[in-house]
Wavefront OBJ file of the C-alpha trace (Angstrom):
o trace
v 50.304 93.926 18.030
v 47.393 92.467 15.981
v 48.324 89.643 13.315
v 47.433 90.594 10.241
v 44.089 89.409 7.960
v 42.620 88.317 11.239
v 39.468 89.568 12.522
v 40.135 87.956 15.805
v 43.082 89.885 16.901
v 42.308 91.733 19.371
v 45.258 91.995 21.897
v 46.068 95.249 23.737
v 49.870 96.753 22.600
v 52.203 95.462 25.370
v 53.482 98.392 27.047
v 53.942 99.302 30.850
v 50.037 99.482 30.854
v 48.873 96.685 29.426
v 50.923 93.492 31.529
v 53.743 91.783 31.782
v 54.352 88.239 29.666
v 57.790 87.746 31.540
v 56.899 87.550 35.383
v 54.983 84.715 36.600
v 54.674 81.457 37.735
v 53.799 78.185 37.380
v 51.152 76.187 39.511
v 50.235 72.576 39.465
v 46.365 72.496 37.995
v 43.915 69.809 39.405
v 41.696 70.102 36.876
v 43.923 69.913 33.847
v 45.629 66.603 36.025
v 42.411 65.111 36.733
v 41.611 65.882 33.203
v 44.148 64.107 31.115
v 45.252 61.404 33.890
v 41.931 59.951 34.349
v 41.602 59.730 30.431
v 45.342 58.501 30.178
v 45.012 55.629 32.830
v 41.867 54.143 31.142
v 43.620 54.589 27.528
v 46.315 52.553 28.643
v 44.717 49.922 31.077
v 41.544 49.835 29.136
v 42.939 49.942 25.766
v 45.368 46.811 27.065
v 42.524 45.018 28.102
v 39.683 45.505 25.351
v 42.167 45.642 21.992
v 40.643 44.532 19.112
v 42.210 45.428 15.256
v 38.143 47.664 15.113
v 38.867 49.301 18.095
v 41.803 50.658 16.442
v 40.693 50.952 13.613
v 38.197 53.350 15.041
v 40.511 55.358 17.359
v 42.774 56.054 13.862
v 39.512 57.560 12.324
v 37.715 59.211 15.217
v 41.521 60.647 15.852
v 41.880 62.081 12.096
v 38.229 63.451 12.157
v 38.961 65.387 14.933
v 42.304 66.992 14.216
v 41.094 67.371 10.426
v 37.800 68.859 10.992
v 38.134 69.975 14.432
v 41.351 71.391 15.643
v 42.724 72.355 12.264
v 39.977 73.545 10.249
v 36.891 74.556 13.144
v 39.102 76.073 15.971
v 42.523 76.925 14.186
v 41.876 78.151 10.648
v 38.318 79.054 11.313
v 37.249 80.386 15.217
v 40.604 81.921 16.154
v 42.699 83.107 12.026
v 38.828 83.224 10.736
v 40.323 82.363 7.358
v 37.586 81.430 5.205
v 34.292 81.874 5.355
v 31.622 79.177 5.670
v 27.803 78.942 6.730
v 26.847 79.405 10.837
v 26.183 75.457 10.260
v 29.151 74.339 9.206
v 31.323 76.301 11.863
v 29.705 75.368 14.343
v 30.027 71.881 13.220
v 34.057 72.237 13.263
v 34.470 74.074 16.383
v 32.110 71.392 18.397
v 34.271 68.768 17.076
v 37.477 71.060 17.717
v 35.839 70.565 21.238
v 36.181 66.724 20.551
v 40.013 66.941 20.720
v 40.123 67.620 24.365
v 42.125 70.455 24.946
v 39.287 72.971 26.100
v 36.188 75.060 25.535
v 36.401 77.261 22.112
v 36.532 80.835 24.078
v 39.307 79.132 26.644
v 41.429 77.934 23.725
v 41.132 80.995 21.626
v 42.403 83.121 24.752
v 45.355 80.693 25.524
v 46.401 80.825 21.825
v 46.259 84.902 21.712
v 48.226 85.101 25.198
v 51.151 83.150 23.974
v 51.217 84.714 19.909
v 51.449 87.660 21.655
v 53.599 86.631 24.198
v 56.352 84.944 21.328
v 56.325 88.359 19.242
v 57.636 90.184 22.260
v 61.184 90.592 22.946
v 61.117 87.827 25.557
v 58.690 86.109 27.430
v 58.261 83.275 29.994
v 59.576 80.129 29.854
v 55.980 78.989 30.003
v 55.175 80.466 26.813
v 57.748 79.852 24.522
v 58.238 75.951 25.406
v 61.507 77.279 26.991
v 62.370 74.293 29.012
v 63.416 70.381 28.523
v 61.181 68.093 27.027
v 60.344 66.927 30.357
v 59.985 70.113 32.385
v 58.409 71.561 29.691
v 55.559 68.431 29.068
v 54.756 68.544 33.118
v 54.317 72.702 32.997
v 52.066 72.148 29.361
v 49.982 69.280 30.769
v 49.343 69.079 34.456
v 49.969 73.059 35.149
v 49.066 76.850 34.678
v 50.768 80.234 34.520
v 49.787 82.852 36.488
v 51.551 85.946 35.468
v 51.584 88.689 37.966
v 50.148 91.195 35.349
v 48.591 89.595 32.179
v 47.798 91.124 29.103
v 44.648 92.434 28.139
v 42.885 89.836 26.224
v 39.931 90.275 24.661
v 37.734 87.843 22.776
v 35.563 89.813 19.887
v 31.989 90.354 21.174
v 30.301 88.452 17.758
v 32.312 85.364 19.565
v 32.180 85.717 23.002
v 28.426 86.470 22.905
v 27.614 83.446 20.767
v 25.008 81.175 23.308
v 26.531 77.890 21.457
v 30.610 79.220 22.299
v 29.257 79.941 25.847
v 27.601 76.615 25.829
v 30.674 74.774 24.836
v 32.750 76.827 26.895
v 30.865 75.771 30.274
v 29.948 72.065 29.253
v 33.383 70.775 27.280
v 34.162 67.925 29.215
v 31.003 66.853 28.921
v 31.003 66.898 25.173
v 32.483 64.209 25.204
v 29.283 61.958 27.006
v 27.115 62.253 23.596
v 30.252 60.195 21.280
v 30.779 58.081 24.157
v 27.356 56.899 24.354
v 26.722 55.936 20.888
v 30.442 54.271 21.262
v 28.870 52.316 23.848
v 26.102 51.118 21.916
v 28.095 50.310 18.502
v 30.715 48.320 20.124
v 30.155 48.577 24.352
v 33.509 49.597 26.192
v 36.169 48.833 24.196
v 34.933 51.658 21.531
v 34.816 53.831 24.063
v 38.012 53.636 25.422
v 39.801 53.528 22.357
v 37.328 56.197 20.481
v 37.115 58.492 23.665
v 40.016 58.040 26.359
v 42.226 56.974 23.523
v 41.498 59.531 21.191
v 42.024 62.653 23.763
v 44.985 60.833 24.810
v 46.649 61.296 22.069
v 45.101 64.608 20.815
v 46.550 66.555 23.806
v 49.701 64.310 24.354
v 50.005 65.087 20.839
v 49.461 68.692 20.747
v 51.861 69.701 23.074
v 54.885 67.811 21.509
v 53.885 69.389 18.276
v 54.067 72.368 20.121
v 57.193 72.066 21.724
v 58.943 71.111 18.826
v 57.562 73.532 16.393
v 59.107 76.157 18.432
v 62.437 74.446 19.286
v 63.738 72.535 16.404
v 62.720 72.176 12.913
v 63.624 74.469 9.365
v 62.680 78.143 8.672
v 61.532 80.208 5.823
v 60.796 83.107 7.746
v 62.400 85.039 10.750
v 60.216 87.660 12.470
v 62.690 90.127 13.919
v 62.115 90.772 17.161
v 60.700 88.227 18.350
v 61.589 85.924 21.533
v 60.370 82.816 19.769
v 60.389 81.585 16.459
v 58.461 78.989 14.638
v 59.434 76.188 12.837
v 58.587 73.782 10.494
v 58.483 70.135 11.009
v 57.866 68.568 7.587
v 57.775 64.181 8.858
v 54.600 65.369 10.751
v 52.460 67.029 8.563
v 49.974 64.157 7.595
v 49.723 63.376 11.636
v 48.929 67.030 11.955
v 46.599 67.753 9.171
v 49.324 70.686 7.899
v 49.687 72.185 11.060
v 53.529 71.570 12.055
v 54.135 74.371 8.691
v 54.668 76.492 11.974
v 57.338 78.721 10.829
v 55.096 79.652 8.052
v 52.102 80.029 9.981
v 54.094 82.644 12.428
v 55.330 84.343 9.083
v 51.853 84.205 7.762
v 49.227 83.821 10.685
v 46.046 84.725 8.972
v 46.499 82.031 5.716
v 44.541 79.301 5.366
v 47.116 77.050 3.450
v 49.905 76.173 6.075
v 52.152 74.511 3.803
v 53.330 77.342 1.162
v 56.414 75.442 -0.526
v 57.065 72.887 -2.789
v 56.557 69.573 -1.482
v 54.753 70.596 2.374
v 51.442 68.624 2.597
v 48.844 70.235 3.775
v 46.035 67.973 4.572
v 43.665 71.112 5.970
v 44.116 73.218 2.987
v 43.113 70.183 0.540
v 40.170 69.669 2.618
v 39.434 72.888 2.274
v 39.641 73.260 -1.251
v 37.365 70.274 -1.544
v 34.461 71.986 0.442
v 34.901 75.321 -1.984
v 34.752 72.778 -5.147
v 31.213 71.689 -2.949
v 30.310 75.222 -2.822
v 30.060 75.281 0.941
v 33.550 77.210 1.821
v 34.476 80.662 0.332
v 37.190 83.807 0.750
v 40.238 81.503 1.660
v 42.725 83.969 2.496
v 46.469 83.440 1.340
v 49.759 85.403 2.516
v 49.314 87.912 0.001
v 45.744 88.730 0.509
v 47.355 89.507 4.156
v 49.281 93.394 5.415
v 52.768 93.755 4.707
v 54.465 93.043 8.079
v 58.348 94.909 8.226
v 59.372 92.789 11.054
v 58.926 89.608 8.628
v 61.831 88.326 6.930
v 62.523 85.630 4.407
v 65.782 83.840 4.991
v 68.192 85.154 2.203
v 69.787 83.700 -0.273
v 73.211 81.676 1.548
v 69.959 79.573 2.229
v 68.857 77.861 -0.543
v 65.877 75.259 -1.432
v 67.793 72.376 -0.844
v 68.806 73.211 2.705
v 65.491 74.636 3.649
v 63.932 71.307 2.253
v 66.945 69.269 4.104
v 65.919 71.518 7.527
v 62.454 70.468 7.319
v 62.478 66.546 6.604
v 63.188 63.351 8.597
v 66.969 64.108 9.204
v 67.268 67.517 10.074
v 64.373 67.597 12.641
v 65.250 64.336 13.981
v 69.040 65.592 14.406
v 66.979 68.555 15.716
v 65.443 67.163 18.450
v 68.011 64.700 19.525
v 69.989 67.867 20.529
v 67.039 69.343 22.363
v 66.118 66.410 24.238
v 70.176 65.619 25.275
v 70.883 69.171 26.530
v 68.139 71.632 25.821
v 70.624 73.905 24.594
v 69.871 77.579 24.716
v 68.988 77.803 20.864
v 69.818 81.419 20.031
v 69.285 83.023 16.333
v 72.335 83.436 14.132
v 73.245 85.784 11.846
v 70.515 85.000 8.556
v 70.966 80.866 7.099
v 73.524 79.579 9.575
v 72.952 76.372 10.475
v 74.235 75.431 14.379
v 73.463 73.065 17.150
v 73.463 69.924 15.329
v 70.892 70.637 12.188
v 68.553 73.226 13.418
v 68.447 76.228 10.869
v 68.587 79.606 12.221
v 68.425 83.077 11.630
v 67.464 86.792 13.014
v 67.896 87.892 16.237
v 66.785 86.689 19.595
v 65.666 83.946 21.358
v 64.501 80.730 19.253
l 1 2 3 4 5 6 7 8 9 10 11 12 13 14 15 16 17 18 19 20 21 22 23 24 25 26 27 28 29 30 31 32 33 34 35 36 37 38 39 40 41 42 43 44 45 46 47 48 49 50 51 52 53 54 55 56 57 58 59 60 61 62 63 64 65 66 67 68 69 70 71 72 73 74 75 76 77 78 79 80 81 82 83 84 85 86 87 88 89 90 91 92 93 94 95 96 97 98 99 100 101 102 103 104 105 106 107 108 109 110 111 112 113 114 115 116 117 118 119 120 121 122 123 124 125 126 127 128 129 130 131 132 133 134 135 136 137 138 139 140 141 142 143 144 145 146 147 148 149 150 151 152 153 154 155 156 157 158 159 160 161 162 163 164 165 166 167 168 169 170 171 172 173 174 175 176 177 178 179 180 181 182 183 184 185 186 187 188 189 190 191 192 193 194 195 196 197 198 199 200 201 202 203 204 205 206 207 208 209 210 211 212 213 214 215 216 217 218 219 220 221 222 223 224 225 226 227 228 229 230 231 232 233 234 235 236 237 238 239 240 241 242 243 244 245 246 247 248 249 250 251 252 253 254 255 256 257 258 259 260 261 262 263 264 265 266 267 268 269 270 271 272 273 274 275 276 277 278 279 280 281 282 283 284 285 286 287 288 289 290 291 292 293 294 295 296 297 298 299 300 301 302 303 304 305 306 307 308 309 310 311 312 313 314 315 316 317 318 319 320 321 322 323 324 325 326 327 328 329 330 331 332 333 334 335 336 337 338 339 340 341 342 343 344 345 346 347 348 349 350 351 352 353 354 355
């Protein structure tokens, strides 16, 4: 079920051939444990013991950089929706410091982001992959574990990517990546730059990409329902500066291949504006928007007992907050109303299945 104006979706139709996104399970990971606890412990003990108003100063900008240039513009918009177009030079640029963030190497990333998109447009999937449990449960499985499903989907990365020597490069040496920043950290401003632009920074950057995550797909106002699909996304407006545009997730799932995430009145989009200023420069081109993309039938825009007002109400400080206070109290099992009702404390749904 390819995503439309993407050149990068390549995922096999799910059908009795092709895997199963519902049976699995979930496995404590070393690696990923190792990973983030090492860099967690010396964030919190180092950063308590080396703060200094630079230091912070520093992880705020290293921080931005990263999700700006890196996560939301190199290895969202760019390596995995390829939704503008910009010299060998310049991607590369973005997807090494999409590297930066700390999550994993390009190829790894862009197969963990196809495996659950295709996973959420299925009827149902696993808990796993649609953020399906509490906060808690759900920030353990994300962070310090892996799925294994019994029979995975057939995922499979474009050859002009996967064959790229600098994406294989990444791919092996990620962790490392993050030696080269950490040097010259050391020799601007010795330890305390490092823990506060390294350990600090991918702290945060993973911390904070999973609770994005998690509430992006739990609580939060829609424009869009795709029918048929087991999870919905949603948009969290409060966080859209912190996330460079990227909580606009309910219009990213209706909309996958644009480069401008925030499509209404009002929803910053600190990507897109970035972007704009690098075609001004003459260095970005072809930045695709939702309709330079297929029609999709299973999309749906909310109708009209939904109006502006409520969709702006859904997506601000009190309706996500309301939101997510109901989510974290009870997890309730969120299911889609019938189109614009608004249940469970604030959170606006609509369509069928699971949200």
């Amino acid at each position: 079920m390819p995503q439309p104006g993407s050149r990068h979706r390549t995922i096999a139709p799910h059908d009795a051939h092709q895997g199963d996104v519902m049976t699995g399970r979930v496995t404590w990971s070393p690696l990923k444990s190792i990973w983030l606890g090492s860099m967690a412990t010396v964030a919190l003990v180092g950063g308590t013991l080396t703060f200094s108003w630079s230091a912070l100063l520093l992880f705020v900008l290293a921080t931005g950089t990263v999700l700006l240039f890196g996560h939301s513009l190199g290895s969202h918009r760019k390596l995995i929706h390829d939704s503008f177009d910009c010299p060998k030079w310049l991607e590369y640029l973005l997807v090494y410091l999409g590297v930066q963030v700390g999550l994993s190497g390009p190829l790894g990333l862009l197969r963990q982001h196809d495996l659950r998109d295709y996973a959420q447009r299925q009827p149902d999937c696993h808990p796993y992959l649609r953020h399906g449990r509490s906060l808690l449960a759900d920030g353990w499985w994300q962070l310090f574990c892996e799925l294994q499903l019994e029979r995975p989907p057939r995922i499979a990365v474009p050859g002009a990517v996967a064959g790229d020597r600098f994406y294989r490069f990444l791919e092996r040496t990620w962790m490392l990546q993050q030696l080269p920043p950490a040097l010259l950290l050391y020799l601007a401003g010795g330890w305390a730059f490092v823990v506060w632009g390294v350990c600090a920074r991918i702290t945060a950057g993973v911390t904070g990409h999973w609770l994005i995550g998690y509430f992006a797909h739990n609580a939060g106002g829609m424009h869009h329902v795709v029918d048929g699909a087991a999870v919905q996304g949603r948009n969290i407006g409060w966080t859209s500066l912190l996330t460079m545009g990227e909580s606009w997730h309910n219009n990213h799932h209706a909309f996958p291949g644009s480069a401008k995430l925030g499509l209404f009145a009002g929803e910053w989009d600190p990507g897109w504006w970035m972007l704009l200023c690098l075609r001004k420069a003459g260095i970005v081109t072809r930045l695709t928007l939702p309709n330079d993309l297929g029609t999709r039938p299973e999309l749906r825009a909310l109708d009209g007992n939904v109006g502006v007002e409520s969709m702006r109400q859904a997506t601000g400080w009190a309706g996500t907050w309301s939101a997510a206070r109901a989510i974290i109290a009870s997890q309730p099992a969120l299911r889609l109303q019938a189109p614009g009702r608004i249940s469970h404390r604030g959170v606006l749904h609509a369509g069928a299945g699971r949200g």
